[in-house]
N, CA, C and O atoms as CSV, one atom per row, in Angstrom:
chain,resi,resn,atom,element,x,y,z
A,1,UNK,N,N,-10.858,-2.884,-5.485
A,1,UNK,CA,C,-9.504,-2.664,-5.949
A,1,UNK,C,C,-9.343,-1.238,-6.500
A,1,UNK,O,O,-8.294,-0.609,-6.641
A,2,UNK,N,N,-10.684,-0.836,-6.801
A,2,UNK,CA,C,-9.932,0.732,-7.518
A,2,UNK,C,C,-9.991,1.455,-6.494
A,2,UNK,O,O,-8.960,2.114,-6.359
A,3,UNK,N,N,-11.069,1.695,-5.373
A,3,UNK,CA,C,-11.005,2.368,-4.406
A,3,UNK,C,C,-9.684,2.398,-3.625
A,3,UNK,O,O,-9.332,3.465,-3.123
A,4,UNK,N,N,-8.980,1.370,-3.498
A,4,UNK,CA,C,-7.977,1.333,-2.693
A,4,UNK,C,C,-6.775,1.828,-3.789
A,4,UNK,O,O,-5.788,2.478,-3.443
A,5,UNK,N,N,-7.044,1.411,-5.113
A,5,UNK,CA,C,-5.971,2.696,-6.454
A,5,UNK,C,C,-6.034,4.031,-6.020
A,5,UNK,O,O,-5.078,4.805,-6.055
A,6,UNK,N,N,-7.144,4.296,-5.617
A,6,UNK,CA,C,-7.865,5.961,-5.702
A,6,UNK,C,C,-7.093,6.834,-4.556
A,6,UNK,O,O,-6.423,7.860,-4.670
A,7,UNK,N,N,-7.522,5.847,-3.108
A,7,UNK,CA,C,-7.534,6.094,-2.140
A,7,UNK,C,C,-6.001,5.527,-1.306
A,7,UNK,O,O,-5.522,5.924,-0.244
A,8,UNK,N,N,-5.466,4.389,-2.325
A,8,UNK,CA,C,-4.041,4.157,-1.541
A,8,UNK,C,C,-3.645,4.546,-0.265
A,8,UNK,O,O,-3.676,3.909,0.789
A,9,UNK,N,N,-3.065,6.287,-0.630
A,9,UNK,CA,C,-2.225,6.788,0.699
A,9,UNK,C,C,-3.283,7.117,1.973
A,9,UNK,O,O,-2.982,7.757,2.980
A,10,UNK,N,N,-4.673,6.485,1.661
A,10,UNK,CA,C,-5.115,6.948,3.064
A,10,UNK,C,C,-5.310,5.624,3.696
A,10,UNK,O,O,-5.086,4.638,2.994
A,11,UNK,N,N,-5.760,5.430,5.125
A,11,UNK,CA,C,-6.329,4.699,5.521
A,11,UNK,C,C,-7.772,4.696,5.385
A,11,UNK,O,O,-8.609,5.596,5.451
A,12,UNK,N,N,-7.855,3.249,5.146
A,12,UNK,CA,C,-9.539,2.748,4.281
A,12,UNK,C,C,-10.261,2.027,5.657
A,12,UNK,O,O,-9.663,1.276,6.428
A,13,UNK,N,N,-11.331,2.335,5.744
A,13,UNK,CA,C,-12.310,1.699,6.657
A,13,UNK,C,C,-13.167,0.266,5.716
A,13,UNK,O,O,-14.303,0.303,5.244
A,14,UNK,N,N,-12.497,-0.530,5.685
A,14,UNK,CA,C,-12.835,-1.483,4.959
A,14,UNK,C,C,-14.234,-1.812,5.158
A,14,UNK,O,O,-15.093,-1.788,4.277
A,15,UNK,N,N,-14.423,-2.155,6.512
A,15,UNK,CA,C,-16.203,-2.117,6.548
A,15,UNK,C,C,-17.286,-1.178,6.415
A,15,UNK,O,O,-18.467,-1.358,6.715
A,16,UNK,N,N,-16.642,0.029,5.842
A,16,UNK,CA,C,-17.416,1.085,5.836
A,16,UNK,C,C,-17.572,0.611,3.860
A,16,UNK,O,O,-18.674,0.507,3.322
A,17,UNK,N,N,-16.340,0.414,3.165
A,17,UNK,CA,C,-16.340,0.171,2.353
A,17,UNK,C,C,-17.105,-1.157,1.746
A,17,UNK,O,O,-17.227,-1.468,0.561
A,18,UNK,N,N,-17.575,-1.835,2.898
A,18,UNK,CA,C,-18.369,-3.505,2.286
A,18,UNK,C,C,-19.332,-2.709,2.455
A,18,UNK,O,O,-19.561,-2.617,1.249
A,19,UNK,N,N,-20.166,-1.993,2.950
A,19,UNK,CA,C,-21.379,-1.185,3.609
A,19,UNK,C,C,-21.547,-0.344,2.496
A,19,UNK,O,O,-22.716,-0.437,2.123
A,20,UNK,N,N,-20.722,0.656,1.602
A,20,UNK,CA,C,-20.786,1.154,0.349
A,20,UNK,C,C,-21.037,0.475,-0.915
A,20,UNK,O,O,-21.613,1.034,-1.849
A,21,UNK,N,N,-20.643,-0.639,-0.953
A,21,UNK,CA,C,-21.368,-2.037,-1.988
A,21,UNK,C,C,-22.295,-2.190,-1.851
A,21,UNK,O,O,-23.071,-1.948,-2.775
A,22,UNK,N,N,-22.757,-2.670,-0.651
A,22,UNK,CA,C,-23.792,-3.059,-0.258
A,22,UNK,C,C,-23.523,-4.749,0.142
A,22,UNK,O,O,-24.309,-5.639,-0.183
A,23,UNK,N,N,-22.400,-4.945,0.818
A,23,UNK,CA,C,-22.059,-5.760,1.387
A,23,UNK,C,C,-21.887,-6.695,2.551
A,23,UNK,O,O,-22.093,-5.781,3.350
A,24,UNK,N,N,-21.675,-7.784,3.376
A,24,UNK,CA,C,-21.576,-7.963,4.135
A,24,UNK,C,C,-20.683,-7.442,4.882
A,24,UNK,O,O,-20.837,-6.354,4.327
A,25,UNK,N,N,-19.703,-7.175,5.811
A,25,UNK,CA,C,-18.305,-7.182,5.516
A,25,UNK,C,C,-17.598,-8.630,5.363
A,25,UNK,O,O,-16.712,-8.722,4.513
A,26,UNK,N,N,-17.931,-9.754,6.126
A,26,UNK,CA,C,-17.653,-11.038,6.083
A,26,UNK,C,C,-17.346,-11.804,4.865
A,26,UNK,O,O,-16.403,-12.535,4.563
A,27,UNK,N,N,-18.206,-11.501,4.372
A,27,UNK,CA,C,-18.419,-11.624,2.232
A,27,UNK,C,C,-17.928,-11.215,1.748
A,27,UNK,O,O,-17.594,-11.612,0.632
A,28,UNK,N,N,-17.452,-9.829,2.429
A,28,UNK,CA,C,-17.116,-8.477,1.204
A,28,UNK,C,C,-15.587,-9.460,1.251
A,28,UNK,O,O,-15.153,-10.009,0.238
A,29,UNK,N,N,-14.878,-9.550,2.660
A,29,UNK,CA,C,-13.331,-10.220,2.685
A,29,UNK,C,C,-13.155,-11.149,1.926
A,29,UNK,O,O,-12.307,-11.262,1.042
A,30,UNK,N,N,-14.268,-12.129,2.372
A,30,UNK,CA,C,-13.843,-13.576,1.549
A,30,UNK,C,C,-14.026,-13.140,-0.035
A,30,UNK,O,O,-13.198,-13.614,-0.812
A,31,UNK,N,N,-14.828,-12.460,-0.455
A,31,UNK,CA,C,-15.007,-12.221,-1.671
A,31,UNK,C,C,-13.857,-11.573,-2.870
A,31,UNK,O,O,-13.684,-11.669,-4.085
A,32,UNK,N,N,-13.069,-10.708,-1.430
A,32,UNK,CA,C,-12.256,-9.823,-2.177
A,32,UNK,C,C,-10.858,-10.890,-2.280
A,32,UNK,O,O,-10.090,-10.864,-3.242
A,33,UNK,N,N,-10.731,-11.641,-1.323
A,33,UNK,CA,C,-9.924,-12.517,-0.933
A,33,UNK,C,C,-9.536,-13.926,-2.065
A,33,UNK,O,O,-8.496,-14.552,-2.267
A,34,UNK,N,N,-10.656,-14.004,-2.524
A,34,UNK,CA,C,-11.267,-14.884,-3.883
A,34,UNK,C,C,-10.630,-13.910,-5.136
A,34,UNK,O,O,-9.842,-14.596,-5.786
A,35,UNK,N,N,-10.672,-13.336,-5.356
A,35,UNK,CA,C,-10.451,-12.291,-6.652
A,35,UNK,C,C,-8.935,-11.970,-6.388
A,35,UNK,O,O,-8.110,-12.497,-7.134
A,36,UNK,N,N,-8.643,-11.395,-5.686
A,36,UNK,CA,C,-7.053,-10.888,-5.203
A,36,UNK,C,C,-5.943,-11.908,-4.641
A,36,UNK,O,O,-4.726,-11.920,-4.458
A,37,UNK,N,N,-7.297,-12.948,-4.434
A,37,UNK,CA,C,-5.758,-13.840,-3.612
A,37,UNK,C,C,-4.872,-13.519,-2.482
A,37,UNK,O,O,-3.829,-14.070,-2.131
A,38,UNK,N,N,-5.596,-12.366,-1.910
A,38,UNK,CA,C,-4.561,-11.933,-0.838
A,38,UNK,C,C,-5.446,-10.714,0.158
A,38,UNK,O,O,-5.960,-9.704,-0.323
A,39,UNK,N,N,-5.471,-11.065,1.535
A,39,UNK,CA,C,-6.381,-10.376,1.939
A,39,UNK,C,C,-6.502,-8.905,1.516
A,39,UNK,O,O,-5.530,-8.255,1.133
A,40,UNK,N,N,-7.471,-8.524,1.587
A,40,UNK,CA,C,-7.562,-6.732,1.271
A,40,UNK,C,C,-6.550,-5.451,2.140
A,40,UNK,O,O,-6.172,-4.321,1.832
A,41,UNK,N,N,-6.365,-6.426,3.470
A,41,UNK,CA,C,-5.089,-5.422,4.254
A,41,UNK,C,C,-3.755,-5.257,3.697
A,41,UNK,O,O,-2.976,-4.305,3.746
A,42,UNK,N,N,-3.677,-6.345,3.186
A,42,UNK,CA,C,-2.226,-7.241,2.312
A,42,UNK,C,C,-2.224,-6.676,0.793
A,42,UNK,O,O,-1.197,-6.357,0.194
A,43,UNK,N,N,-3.634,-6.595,0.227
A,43,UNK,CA,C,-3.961,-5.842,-1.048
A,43,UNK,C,C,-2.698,-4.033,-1.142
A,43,UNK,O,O,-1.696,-3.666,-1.757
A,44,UNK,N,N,-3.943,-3.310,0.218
A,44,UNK,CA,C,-3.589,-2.133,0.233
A,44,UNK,C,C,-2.133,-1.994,0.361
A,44,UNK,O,O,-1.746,-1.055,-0.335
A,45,UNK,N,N,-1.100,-2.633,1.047
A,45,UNK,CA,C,-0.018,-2.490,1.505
A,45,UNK,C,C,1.205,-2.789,0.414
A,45,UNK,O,O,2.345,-2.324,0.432
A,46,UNK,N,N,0.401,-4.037,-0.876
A,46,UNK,CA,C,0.899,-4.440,-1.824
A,46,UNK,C,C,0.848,-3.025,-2.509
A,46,UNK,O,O,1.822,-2.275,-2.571
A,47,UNK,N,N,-0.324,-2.761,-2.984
A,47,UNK,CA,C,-0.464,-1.125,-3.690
A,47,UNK,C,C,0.649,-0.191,-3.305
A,47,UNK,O,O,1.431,0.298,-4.120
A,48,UNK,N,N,0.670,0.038,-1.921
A,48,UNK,CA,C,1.768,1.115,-1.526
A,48,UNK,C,C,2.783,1.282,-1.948
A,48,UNK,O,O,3.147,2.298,-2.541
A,49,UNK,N,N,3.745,-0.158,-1.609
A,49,UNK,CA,C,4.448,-0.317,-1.696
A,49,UNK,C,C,4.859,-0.064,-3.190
A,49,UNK,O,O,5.754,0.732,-3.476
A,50,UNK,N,N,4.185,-0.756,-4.094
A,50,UNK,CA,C,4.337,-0.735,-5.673
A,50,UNK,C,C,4.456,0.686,-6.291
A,50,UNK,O,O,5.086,0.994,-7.303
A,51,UNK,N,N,3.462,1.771,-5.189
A,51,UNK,CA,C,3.623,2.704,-5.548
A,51,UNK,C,C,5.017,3.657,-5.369
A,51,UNK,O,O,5.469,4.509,-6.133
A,52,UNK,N,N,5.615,3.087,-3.810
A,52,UNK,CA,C,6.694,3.663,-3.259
A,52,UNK,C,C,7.756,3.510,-4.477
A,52,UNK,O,O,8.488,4.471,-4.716
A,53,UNK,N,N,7.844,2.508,-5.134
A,53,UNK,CA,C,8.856,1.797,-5.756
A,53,UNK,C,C,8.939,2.605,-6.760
A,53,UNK,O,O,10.029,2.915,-7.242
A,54,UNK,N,N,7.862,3.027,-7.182
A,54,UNK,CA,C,7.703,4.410,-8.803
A,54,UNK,C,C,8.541,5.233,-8.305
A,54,UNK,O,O,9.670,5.383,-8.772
A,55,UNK,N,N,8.002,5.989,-7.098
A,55,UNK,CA,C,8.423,7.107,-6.530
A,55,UNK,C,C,9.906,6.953,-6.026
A,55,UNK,O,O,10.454,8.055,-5.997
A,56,UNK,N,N,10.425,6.299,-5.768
A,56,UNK,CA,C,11.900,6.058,-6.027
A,56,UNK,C,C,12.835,6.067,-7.218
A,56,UNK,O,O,13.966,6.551,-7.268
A,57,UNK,N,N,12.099,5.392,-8.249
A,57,UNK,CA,C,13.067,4.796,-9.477
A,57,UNK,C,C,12.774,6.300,-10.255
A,57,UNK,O,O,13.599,6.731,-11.060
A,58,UNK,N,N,11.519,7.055,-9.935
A,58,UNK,CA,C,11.505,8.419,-10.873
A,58,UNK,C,C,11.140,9.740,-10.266
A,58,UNK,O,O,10.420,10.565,-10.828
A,59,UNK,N,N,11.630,9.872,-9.194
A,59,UNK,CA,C,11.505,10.925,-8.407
A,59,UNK,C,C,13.001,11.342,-7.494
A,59,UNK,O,O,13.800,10.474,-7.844
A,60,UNK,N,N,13.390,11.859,-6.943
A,60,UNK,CA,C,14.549,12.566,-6.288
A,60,UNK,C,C,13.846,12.711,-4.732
A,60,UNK,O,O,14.565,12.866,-3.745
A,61,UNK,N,N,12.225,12.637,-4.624
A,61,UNK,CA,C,12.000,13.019,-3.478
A,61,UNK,C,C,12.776,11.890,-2.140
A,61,UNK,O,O,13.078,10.697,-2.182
A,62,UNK,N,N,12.875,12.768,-1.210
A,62,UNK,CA,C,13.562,12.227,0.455
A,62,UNK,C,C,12.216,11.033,0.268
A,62,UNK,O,O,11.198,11.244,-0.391
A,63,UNK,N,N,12.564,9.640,1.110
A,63,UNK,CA,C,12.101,8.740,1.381
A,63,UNK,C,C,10.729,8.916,2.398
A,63,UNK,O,O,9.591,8.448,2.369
A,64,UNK,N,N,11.468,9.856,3.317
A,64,UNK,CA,C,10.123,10.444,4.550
A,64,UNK,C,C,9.632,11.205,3.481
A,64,UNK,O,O,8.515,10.693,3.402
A,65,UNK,N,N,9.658,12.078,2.580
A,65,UNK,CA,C,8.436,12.513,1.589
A,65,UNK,C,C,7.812,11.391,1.073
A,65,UNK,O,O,6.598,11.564,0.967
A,66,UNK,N,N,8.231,10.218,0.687
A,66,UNK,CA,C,7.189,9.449,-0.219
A,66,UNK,C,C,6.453,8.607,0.914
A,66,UNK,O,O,5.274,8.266,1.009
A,67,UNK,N,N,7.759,8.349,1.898
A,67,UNK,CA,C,6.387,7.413,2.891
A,67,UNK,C,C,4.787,8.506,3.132
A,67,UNK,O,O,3.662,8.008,3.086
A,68,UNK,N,N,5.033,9.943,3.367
A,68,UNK,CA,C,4.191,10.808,3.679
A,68,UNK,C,C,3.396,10.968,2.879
A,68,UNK,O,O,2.293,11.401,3.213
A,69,UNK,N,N,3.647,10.713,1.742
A,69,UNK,CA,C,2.612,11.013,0.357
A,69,UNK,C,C,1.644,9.525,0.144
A,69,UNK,O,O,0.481,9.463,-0.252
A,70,UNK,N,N,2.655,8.262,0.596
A,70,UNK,CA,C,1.477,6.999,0.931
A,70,UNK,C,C,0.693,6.897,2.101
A,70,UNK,O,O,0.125,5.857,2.433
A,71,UNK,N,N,0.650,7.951,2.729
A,71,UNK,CA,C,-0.288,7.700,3.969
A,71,UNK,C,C,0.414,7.364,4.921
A,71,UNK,O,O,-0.117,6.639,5.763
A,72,UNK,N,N,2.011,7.826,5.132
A,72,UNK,CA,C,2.455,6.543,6.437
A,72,UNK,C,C,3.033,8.187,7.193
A,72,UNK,O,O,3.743,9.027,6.640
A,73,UNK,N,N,2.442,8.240,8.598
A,73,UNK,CA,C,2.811,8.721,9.554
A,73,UNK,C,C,4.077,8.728,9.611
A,73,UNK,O,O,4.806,9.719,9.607
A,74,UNK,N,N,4.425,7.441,9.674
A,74,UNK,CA,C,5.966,7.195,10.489
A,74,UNK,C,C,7.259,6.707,9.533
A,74,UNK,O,O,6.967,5.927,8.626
A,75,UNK,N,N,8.312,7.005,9.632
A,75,UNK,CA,C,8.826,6.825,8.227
A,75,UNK,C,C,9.845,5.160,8.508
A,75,UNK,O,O,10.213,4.193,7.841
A,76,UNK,N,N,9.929,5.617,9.775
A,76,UNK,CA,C,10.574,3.952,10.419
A,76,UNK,C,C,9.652,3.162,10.175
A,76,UNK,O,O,10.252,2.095,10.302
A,77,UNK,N,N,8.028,2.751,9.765
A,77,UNK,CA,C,6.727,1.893,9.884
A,77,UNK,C,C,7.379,1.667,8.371
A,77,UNK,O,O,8.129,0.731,8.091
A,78,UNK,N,N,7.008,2.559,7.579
A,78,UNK,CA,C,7.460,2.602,5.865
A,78,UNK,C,C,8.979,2.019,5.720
A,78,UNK,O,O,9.175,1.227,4.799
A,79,UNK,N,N,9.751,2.267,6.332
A,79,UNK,CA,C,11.073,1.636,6.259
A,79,UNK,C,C,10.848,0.141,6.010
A,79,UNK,O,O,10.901,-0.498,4.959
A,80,UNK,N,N,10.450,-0.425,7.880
A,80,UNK,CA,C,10.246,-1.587,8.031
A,80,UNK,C,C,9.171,-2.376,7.188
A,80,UNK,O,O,9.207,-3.600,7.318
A,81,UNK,N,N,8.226,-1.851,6.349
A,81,UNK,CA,C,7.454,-2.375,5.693
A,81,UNK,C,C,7.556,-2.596,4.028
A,81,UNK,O,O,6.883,-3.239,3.223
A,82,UNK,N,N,9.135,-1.449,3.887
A,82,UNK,CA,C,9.479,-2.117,2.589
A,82,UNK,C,C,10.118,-2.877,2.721
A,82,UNK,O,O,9.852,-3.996,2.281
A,83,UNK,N,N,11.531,-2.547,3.551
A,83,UNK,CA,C,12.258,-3.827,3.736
A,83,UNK,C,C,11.465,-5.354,3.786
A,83,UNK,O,O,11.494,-6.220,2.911
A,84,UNK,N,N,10.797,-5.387,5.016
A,84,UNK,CA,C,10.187,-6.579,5.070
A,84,UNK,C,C,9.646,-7.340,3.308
A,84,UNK,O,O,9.943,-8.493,2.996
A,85,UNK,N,N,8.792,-6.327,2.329
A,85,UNK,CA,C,8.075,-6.577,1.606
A,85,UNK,C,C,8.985,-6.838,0.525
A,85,UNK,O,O,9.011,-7.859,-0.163
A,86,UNK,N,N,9.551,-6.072,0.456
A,86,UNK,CA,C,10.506,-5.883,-0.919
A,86,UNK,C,C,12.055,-6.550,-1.439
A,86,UNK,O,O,12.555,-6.796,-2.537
A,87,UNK,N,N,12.587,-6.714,0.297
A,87,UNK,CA,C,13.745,-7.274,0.528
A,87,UNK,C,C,15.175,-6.355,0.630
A,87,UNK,O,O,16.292,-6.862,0.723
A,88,UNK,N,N,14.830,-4.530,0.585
A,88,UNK,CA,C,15.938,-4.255,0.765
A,88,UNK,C,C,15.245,-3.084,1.007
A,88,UNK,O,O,14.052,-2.924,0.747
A,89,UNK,N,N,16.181,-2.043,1.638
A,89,UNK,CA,C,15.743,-0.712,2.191
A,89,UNK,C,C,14.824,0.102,0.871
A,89,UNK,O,O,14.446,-0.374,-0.199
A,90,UNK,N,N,14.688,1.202,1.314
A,90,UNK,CA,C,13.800,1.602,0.317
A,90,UNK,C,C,15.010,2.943,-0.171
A,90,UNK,O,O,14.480,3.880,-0.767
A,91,UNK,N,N,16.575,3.050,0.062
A,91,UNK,CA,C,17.590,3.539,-0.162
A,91,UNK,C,C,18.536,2.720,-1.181
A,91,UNK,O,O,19.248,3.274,-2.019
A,92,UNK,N,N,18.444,1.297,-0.991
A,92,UNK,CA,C,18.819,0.545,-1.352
A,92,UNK,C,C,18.480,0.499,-2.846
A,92,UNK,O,O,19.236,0.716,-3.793
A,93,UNK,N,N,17.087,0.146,-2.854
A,93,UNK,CA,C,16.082,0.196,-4.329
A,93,UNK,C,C,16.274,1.382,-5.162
A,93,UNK,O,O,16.403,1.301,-6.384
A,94,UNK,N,N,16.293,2.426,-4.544
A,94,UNK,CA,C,16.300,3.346,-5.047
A,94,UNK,C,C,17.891,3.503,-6.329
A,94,UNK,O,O,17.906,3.888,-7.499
A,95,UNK,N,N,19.174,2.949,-5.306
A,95,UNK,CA,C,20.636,3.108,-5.945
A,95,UNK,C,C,20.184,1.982,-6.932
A,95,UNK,O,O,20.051,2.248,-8.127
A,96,UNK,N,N,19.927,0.619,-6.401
A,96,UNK,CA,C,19.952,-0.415,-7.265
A,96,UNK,C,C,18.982,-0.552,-8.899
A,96,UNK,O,O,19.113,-1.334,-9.841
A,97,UNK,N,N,17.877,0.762,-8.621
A,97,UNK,CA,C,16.976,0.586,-9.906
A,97,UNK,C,C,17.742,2.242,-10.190
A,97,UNK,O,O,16.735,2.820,-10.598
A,98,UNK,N,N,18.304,2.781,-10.207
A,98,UNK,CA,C,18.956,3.933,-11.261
A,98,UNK,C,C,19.599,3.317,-12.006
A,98,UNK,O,O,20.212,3.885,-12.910
């Protein structure tokens, strides 16, 4: 969990990361899966997002800047992945939490 705090906006090689424990990777999932309640892909994406949501309610930056600063290539991927997550655009959140 902190690695993925640390490392958020990048993409994580999760089995490189069970292999840095000293893990299975098989174990490392179920393990992390046990503690978090929510797979580790689902973890990272939860993080993002939580983070996007700062960066809205206290920042001025353009939306394609913050998707870019979480690691997201594409700003339509970040769109569709707050909406989906959050329940409203990430324009939306932004008017509705000022």
């Amino acid at each position: 969990m902190c690695h993925i705090s640390e490392y958020a906006e990048q993409n994580i090689d999760y089995e490189a990361l069970a292999r840095k424990v000293g893990m299975n990777y098989s174990i490392f999932r179920r393990e992390f899966r046990e503690i978090a309640k929510m797979p580790i892909n689902q973890y990272h994406i939860m993080f993002r997002m939580s983070k996007a949501k700062e960066l809205l309610c206290a920042t001025t930056l353009p939306i394609g800047e913050i998707a870019y600063q979480l690691g997201y290539d594409n700003v339509y991927l970040f769109y569709r992945l707050f909406k989906a997550r959050i329940g409203m655009a990430p324009s939306e959140y932004r008017q509705t939490s000022s």
